[in-house]
C-alpha positions, 0 to 999 in steps of 0.5 A, spaced: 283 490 527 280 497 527 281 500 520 282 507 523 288 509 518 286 508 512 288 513 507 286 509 501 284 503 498 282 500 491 278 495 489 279 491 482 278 485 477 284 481 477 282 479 471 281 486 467 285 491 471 279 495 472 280 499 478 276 503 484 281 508 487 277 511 494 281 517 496 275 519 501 275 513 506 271 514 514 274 511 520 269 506 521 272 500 518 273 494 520 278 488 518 279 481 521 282 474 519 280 469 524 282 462 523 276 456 524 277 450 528 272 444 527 273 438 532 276 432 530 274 424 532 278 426 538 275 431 541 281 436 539 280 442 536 283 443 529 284 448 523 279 448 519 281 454 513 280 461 514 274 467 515 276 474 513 272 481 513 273 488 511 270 493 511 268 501 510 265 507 509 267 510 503 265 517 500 268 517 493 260 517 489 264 517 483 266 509 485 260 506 487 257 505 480 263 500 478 261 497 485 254 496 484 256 493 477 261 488 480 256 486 486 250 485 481 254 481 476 257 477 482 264 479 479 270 475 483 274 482 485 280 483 491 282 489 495 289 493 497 289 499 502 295 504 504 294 507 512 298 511 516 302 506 518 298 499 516 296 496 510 291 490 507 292 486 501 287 482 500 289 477 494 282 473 494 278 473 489 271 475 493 264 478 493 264 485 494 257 488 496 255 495 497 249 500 501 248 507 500 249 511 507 243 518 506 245 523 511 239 527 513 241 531 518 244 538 518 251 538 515 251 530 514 256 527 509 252 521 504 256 515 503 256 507 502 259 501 506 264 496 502 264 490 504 268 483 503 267 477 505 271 469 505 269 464 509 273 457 509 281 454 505 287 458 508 286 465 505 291 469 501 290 475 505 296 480 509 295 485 514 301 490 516 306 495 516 311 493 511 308 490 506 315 486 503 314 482 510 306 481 509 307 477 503 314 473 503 316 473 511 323 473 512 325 466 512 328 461 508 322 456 510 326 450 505 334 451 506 336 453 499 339 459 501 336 463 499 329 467 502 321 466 501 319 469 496 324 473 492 327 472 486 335 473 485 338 474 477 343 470 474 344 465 479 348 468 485 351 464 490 346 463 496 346 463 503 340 465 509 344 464 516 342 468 522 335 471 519 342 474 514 341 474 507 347 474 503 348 473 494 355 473 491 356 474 484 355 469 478 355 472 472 351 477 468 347 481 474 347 481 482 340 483 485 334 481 490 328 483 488 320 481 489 314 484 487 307 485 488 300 487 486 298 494 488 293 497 484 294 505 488 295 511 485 298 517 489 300 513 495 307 514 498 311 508 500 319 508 502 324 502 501 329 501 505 334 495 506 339 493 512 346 492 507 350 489 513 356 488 509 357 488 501 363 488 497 361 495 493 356 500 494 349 498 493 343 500 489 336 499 491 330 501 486 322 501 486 320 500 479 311 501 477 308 497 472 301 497 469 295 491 468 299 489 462 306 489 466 309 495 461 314 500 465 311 507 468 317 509 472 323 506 476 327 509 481 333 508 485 336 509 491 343 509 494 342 504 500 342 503 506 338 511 506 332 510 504 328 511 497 321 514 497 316 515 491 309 515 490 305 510 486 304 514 478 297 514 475 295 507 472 300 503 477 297 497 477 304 492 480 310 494 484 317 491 484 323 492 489 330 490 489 331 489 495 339 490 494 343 491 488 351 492 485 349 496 478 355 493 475 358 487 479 365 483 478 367 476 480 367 476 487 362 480 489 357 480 494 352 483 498 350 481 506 343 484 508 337 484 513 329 483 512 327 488 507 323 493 508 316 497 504 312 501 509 308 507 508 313 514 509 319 514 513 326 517 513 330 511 516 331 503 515 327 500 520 326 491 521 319 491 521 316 484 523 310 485 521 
């Protein structure tokens, strides 16, 4: 898929945090995940692991050093991306490498290709435009009521029916959440959530952290509007609730559809993808 809505992307050590933030990105980039088949005894084709390929011109001198470093160290990095509407999160630790473009002609702008490459096993790499969707679906793959990938305090009552998710109050706290790494400062997201049915009025919130997982800002939001905020200096994780009653009682409860983390938006919309 073609990268021509690029607005920014990082790429970091997962071991140390340190991070290169290219805000200067051309719209030459490429991206793909193309599963490998292998023949088997039978003469049929079968999955044999995953081969995925990013890469961009970027023109952000600044970042090239660190770069360089890593690919001469043979250092194991990731990469994330913010785009006009889609979005790469590529979870696996891969080689980068890096080349020097030199602008001869008049009014030529000098830059460098960055490029990532990995080749076989199934890959932990998500493409599109709600990220929340990206990295979880919206499923509840092992019937225990309650949707792939997200976490949900102090053990509420459960069920996923009808691609709906709904959680009743047990004790203590009543809210969804989920996270991901998203090292990017500077980048506008919005969160919204399709509140279906609910018992009191619900609350959703973008939370940023450091390397180190220490708090750098939260924000709230009334759903179903949505909340929009831009990622603080130093963000390295982010984590949603997805819907939340702030002071619940027994008895309470929430019924919602596939949450939703996108680039800037004004309303809630069911992005599958």
């Amino acid at each position: 898929m073609s990268l021509s809505g690029l607005r920014k992307v990082s790429v970091y050590d997962p071991v140390t945090g340190t991070t290169v933030q290219m805000n200067k990105v051309g719209p030459d980039g490429t991206f793909e995940k193309v599963p490998q088949g292998q023949e088997n005894g039978k003469g049929s084709m079968v999955y044999a692991g995953d081969e995925s390929v990013i890469e961009f011109p970027s023109f952000d001198d600044a970042g090239f050093s660190q770069l360089e470093t890593w690919m001469k160290d043979k250092t194991p990095v990731r990469l994330v991306t913010n785009g006009v509407e889609e979005h790469v999160l590529w979870y696996e630790d891969s080689l980068v490498s890096v080349k020097k473009n030199i602008g001869f002609k008049t009014g030529g702008r000098n830059s460098f290709m960055v490029k990532l490459t990995k080749k076989g096993g199934e890959h932990s790499i998500y493409a599109g435009a709600n990220l929340l969707f990206a990295i979880n679906g919206w499923i509840d793959s092992n019937s225990d009521g309650k949707a792939d990938g997200y976490a949900f305090q102090d053990s509420p009552a459960c069920t996923f029916t009808n691609n709906q998710q709904r959680m009743e109050f047990n004790s203590g706290n009543l809210f969804c959440q989920s996270s991901l790494v998203y090292p990017l400062s500077g980048a506008k997201l919005t969160l919204g959530t399709n509140i279906i049915d609910s018992s009191q009025g619900v609350a959703i919130k973008l939370q940023y952290n450091d390397f180190s997982a220490v708090l750098i800002s939260a924000d709230y939001g009334d759903s179903p509007a949505v909340k929009t905020v831009t990622s603080p200096s130093g963000t390295y994780s982010i984590q949603v609730h997805v819907a939340r009653i702030m002071s619940p009682i027994t008895n309470d409860y929430v019924l919602f559809g596939n949450p939703m983390l996108t680039a800037y938006r004004t309303t809630y919309k069911d992005i599958k993808y």
